[in-house]
C-alpha positions in Angstrom: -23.5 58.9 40.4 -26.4 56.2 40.0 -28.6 59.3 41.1 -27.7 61.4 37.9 -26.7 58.2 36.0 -28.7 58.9 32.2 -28.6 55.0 31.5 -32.1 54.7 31.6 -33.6 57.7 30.4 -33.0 58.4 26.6 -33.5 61.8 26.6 -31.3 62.7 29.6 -28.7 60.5 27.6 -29.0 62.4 24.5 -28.9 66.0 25.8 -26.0 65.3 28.2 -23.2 62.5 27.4 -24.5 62.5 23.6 -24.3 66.3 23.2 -20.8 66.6 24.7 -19.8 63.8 22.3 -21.7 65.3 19.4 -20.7 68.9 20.0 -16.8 68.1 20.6 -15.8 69.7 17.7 -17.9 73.3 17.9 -16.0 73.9 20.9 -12.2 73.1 18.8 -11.4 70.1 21.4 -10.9 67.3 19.6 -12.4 64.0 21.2 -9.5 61.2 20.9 -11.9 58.6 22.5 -14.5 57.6 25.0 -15.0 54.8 26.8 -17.4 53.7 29.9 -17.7 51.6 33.0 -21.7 51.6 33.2 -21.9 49.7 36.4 -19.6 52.1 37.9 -21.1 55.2 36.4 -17.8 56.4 35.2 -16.9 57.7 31.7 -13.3 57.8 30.7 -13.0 60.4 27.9 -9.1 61.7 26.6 -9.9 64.9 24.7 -7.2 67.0 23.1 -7.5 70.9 24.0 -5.7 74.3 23.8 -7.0 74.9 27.4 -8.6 74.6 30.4 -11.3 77.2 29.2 -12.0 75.2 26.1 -12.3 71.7 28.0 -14.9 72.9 30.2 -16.6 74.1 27.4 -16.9 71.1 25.7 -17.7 69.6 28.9 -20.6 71.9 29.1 -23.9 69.7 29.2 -22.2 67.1 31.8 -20.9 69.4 34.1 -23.7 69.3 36.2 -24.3 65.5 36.8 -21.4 64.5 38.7 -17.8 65.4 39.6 -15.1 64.6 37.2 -11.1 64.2 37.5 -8.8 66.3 34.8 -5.7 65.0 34.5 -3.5 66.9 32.0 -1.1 64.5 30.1 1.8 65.1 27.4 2.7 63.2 24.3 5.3 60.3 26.0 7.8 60.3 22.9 7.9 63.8 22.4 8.5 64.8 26.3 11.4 61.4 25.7 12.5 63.7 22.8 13.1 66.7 24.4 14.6 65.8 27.3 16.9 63.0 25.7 18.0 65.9 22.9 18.7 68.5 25.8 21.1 66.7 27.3 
């Protein structure tokens, strides 16, 4: 939200969106990419995890700004793959 929004504010920036980015990979998620809609105040990140547990730890130092939507997504070709070689 504008409210929480750390656009202005250096140091909020660094200890909330840049420490998630910076501290992907201590948690094992891998960050595939981030991008961001500033006049919207929305952040798209895609991050690779083993779980939900693992995810929220990585998302650790923005969980308390705003709300965020999780959408769990598989590989295209390799869900193609298996169900084209099951059949």
């Amino acid at each position: 939200t504008w409210e929480a929004c750390p656009y202005h504010d250096a140091e909020k920036a660094k200890a909330t969106f840049g420490a998630t980015l910076a501290g992907m990979a201590e948690t094992g998620a891998t960050l595939v990419g981030a991008w961001v809609d500033a006049p919207a105040h929305k952040f798209f990140l895609v991050i690779e995890a083993e779980s939900v547990e693992q995810l929220e730890t990585a998302m650790s130092p923005i969980i308390d700004i705003g709300c965020a939507e999780t959408r769990p997504v598989s590989d295209a070709a390799e869900l193609l793959r298996r169900r084209t070689d099951d059949a």
